[in-house]
C-alpha positions as YAML, in Angstrom:
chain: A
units: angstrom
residues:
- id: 1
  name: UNK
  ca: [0.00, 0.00, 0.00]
- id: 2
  name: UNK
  ca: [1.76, 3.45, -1.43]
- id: 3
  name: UNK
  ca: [0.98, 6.28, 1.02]
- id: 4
  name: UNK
  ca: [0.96, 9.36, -0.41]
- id: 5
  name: UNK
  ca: [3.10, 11.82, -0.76]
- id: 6
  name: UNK
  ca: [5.57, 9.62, -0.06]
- id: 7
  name: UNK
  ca: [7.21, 12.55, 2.04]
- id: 8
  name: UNK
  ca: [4.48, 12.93, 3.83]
- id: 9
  name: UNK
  ca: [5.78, 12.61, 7.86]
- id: 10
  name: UNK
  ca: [2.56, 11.49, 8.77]
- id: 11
  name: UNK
  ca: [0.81, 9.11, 6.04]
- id: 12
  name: UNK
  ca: [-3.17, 10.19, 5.98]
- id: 13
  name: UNK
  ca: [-4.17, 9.56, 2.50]
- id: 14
  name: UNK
  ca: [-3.08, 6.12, 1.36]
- id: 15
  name: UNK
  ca: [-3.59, 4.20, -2.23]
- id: 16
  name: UNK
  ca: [-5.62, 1.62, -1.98]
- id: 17
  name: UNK
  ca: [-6.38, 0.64, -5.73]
- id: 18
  name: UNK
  ca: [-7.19, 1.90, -9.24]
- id: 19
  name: UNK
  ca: [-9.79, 0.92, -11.87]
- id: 20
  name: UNK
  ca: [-10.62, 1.86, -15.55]
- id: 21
  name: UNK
  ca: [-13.82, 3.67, -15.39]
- id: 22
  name: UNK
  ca: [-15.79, 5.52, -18.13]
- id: 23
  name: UNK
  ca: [-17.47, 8.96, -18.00]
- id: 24
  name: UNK
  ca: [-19.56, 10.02, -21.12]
- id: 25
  name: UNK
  ca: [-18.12, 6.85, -23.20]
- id: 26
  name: UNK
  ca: [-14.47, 8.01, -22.92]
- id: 27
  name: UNK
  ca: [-11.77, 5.68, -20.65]
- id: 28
  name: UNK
  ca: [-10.58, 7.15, -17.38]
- id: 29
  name: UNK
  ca: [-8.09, 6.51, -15.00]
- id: 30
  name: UNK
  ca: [-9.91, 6.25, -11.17]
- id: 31
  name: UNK
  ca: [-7.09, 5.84, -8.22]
- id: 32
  name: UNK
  ca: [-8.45, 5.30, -4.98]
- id: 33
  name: UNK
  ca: [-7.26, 6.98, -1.89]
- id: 34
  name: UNK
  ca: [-8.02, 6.41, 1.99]
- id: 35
  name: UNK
  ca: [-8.17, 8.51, 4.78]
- id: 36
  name: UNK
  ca: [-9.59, 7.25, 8.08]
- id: 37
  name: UNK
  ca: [-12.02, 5.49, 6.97]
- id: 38
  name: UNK
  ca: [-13.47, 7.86, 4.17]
- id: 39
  name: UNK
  ca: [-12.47, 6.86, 0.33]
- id: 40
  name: UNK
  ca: [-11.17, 9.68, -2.43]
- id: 41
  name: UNK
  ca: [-11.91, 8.68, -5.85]
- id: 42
  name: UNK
  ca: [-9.44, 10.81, -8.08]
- id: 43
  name: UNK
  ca: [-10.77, 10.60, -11.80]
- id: 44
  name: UNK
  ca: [-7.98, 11.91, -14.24]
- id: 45
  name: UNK
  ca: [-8.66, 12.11, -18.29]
- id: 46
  name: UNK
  ca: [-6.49, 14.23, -21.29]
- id: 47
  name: UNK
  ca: [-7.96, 17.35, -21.57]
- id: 48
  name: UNK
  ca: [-7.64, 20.23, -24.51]
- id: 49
  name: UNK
  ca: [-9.86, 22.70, -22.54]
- id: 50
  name: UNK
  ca: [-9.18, 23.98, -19.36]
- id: 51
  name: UNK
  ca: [-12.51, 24.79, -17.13]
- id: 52
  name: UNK
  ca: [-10.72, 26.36, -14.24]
- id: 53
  name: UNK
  ca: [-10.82, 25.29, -10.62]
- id: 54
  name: UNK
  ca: [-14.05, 24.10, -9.22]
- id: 55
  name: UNK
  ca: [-15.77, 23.03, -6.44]
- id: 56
  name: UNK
  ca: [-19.29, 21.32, -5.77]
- id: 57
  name: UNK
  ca: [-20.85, 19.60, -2.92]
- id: 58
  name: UNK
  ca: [-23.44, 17.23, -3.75]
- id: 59
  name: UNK
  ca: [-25.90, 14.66, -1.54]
- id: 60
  name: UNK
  ca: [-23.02, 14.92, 0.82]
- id: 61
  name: UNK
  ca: [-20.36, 14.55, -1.24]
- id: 62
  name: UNK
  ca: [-16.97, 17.06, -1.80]
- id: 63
  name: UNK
  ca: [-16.09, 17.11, -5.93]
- id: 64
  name: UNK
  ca: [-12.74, 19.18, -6.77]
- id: 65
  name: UNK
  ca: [-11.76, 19.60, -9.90]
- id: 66
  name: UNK
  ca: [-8.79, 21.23, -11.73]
- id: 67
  name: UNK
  ca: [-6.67, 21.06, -15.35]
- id: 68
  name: UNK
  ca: [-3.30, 20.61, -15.21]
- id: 69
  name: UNK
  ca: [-0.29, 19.69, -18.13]
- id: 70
  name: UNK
  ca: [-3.46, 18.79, -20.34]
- id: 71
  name: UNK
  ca: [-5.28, 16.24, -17.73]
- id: 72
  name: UNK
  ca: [-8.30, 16.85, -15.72]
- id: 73
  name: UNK
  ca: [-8.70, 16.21, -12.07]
- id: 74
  name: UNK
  ca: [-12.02, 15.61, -10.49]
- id: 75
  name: UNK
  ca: [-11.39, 14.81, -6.56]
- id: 76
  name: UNK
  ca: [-15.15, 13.27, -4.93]
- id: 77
  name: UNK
  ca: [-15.19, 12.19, -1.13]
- id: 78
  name: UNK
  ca: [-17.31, 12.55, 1.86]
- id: 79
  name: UNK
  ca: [-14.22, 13.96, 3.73]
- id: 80
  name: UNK
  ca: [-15.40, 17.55, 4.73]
- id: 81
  name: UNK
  ca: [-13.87, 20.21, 2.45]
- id: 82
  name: UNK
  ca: [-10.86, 21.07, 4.06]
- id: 83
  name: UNK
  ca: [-9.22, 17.58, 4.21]
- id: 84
  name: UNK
  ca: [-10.21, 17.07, 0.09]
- id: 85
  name: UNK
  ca: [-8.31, 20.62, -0.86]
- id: 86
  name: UNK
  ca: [-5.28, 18.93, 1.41]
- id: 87
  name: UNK
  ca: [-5.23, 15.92, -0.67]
- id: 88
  name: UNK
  ca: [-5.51, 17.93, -3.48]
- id: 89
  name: UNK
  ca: [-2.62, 20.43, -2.86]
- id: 90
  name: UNK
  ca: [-0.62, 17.28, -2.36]
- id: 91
  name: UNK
  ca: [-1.88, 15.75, -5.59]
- id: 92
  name: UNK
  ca: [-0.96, 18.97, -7.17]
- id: 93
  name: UNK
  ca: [2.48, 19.17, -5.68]
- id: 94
  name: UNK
  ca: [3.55, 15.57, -6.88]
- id: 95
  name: UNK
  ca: [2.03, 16.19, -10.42]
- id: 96
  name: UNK
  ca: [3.67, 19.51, -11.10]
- id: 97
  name: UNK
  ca: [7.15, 17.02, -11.02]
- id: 98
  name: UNK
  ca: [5.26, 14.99, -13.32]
- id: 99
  name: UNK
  ca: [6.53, 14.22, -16.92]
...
């Protein structure tokens, strides 16, 4: 089980598996995360528009979502709204070393 970031002094969001999903008939990547006992579904897809930095709560659920180096991001979890934009920043932060 990768925790990540790996730098992290104090592991709270750890990978816990990954699936092909699809969303409007194209292929997605879906990674898994785990914190506590609340799951983080990060969806990630190539991109050519960028629809700027967004965030939604629906039926109890947290959805961030941001472009970045041509992929979008879509965060959904029924961590409050705080801990999501951590995992983001930290999803952001490892991607921006990204190839």
């Amino acid at each position: 089980m990768r925790s990540f970031p790996n730098s992290c002094a104090e592991p709270d969001f750890s990978l816990v598996g990954g699936r092909l999903d699809y969303l409007e008939d194209k292929p997605v990547a879906a990674l898994v995360y785990q914190r506590r006992k609340h799951f983080i579904n990060l969806f990630i897809w190539p991109s050519d528009s960028d629809p700027g930095r967004k965030t939604v709560m629906r039926q109890g659920y947290n959805l961030l979502c941001w472009t970045q180096a041509g992929m979008t991001y879509w965060a959904v979890s029924d961590l409050n709204s705080s801990e999501l934009q951590e995992f983001v920043q930290l999803v952001h932060k490892q991607t921006m070393g990204a190839p």
